[in-house]
C-alpha positions, 0 to 999 in steps of 0.5 A: 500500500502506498503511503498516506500523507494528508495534505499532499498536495502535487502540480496535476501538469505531473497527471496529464500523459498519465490520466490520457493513457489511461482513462477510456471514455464512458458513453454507454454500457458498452464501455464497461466491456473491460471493467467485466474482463477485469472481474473474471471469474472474481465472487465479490463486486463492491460498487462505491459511490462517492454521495448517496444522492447522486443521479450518475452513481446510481444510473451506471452502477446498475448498468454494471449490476444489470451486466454482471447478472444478466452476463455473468450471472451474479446471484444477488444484490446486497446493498447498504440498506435494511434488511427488513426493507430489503427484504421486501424489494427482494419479494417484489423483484422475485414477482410476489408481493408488492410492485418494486415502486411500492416496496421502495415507498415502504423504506421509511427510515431516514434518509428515505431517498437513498433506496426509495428514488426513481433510479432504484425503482428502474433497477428493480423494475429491470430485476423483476423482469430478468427473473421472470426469465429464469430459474435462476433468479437474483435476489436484493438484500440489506445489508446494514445494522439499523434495523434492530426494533423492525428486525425484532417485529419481525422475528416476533411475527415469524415465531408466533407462526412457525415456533410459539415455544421461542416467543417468550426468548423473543419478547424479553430481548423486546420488553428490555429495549422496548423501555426506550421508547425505540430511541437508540440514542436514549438506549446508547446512553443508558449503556454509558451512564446508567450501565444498563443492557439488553446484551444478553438478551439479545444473545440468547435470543440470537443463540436461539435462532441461529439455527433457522433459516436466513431471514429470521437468522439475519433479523436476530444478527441484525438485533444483536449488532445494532445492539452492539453498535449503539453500545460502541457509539457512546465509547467513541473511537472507531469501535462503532464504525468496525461493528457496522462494517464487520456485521456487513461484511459477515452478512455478506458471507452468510448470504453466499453460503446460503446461495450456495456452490458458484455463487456470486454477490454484487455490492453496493455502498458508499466509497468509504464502505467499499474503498480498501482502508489500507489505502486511505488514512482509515486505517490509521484510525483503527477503522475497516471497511468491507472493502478491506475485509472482503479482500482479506476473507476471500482473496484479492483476487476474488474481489473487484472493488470500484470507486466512483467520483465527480468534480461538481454538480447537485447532490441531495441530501440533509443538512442535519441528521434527520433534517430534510431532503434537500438539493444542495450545490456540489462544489468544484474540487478541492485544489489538488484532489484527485477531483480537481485532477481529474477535472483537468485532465480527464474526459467528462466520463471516463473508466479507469480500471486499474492494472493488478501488478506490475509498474503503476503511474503516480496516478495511483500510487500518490496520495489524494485527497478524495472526496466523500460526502455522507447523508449529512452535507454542508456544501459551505464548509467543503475545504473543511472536511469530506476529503478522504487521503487516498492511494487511488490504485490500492484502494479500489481496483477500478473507478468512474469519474464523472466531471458534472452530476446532478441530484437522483429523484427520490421517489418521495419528499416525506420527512421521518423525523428520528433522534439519532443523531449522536449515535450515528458515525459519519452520515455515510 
């Protein structure tokens, strides 16, 4: 990995032969022919993105996702969202229950627009009808660790059907976290000041469920590494955030074992989720990503991860955590980022698919700062923060860069209001 050195600023005169040589345009799906020769016969294809709110990123990362299914056949779909709510595009995209429109309105948590936006809707529309065509039909799953009070509704309402002798494990882990009012804050909290915990509750409600199938397994997970997550929250450091990305990341794998032999998963989720951390100075912190642990539990080489990155353009998202959906203008490039670098010298849209061995450009092998912006964004303060130092070439393997984008279309303008604020790490 190359050295970090935040700060480093270089004369991007120094990236232009390099970024020419390099960078092919990117017009249609088409040109992503040589990104899936780069995949191979790789098991793990994570997509970053460098915002959660923006068109480009979602429109070209399904035009990947459609191609490594439909050609590649790649199982799933397991994204940085709930598993409840997942679950339920995941029912509509294999043709039951609800339209893929409807069961993205369903996503209530904030921030709504991440999954519940037009793009996305056109993805499963798209995915629903690939999988009336085949037998072999792909899924979408959730990957995150939000969900603990929904996941634990729905465990309730599976045992009282399928295994009335198992309710009452359930419903003490329910009573012991239902005294905060659903608020993880006020739980979070309680565990620092008050030394209260529902932890082994939650874990012998786990250790109970372990052995059902997936979807009542993976609510249990998920109870017990939200619960584990809010607990870290209060702590500080990067606890909170390796939780978060470790439950994932054993998702991720739980869900390719139930798939089974050959099975094959495409990853969605910020760049600062699916970017390796050895390449940016996460890792001096103490944080992981899945990006990093995928290639640690499968092998580099069974893993492709792909970043994404703009210059400027609209972005929606919150001013605050929980504050209402906005657009909000996304400013040039830091000078001397790998934004501004590539401003300069790149094509509008391009591709970089990076060379696995041998001699590397300074391009990627330089630190630069790389922006990131979360759910919570403050254009005003763009030279204060939201630059991530990064060795381009070892954190991901490929990257798409567009030199303007504009804000996706959520799907609907609905506020839910929430108290999360002081246990959420990032807004990523």
């Amino acid at each position: 990995m190359g050295k970090i050195v935040p700060g480093y600023l270089v004369p991007m005169h120094r990236y232009g032969d390099e970024v020419a040589a390099i960078a092919r345009p990117l017009v249609d799906d088409g040109d992503l022919d040589v990104l899936l020769d780069r995949v191979g016969d790789a098991r793990v294809v994570m997509i970053g993105e460098a915002s959660h709110g923006t068109h480009e990123y979602y429109v070209w990362r399904q035009a990947l996702t459609r191609r490594l299914i439909a050609e590649r056949g790649f199982s799933f779909v397991a994204v940085e969202g709930d598993w409840p709510d997942c679950e339920r595009v995941d029912a509509s995209v294999r043709g039951s229950g609800a339209t893929p429109i409807e069961a993205l309105l369903g996503y209530e948590r904030w921030p709504t627009w991440m999954w519940a936006n037009e793009e996305v809707a056109d993805f499963a529309d798209w995915l629903r009808g690939h999988n009336a065509s085949t037998d072999r039909k792909a899924g979408f799953h959730g990957l995150d660790v939000y969900s603990m009070w929904e996941s634990l509704r729905e465990i309730l309402t599976w045992l009282r059907e399928h295994d009335p002798e198992q309710v009452d494990s359930a419903l003490a882990a329910y009573h012991c976290l239902a005294a905060y009012s659903e608020d993880p804050q006020s739980y979070a909290w309680a565990t620092k000041f008050l030394r209260a915990s529902c932890e082994d509750d939650v874990v012998r409600m786990l250790l109970d469920l372990r052995g059902r199938d997936l979807p009542v397994r993976q609510n249990a997970e998920v109870v017990a590494g939200a619960e584990h997550y809010y607990r870290a929250m209060v702590r500080g450091g990067p606890d909170a955030w390796n939780v978060r990305d470790r439950h994932m990341d054993a998702t991720l794998a739980r869900l390719l074992d139930h798939y089974g032999d050959g099975s094959r998963a495409v990853v969605w989720a910020h760049n600062t989720h699916v970017g390796d951390a050895r390449a940016t100075d996460q890792a001096a912190l103490g944080e992981v990503t899945i990006g990093s642990l995928a290639r640690e539990r499968f092998g580099a080489g069974q893993v492709v991860l792909v970043g994404m990155g703009s210059h400027r353009g609209s972005v929606i998202a919150g001013r605050t955590w929980g504050g209402a959906m906005t657009q909000l203008p996304v400013p040039p490039g830091r000078p001397g980022s790998l934004e501004d670098i590539l401003h300069a010298t790149a094509p509008p849209q391009a591709l970089f698919v990076f060379p696995p061995l041998g001699e590397r450009p300074d391009l990627l092998v330089d630190a630069l700062p790389h922006r990131a912006i979360g759910v919570v964004y403050r254009p005003e303060q763009e030279q204060l923060g939201n630059y991530v130092p990064s060795v381009l070439g070892d954190r991901y393997d490929a990257f798409l860069w567009f030199d303007e984008t504009r804000a996706l279309r959520p799907l609907h303008p609905l506020h839910v209001d929430t108290h999360e604020l002081e246990t959420y790490p990032s807004g990523v």
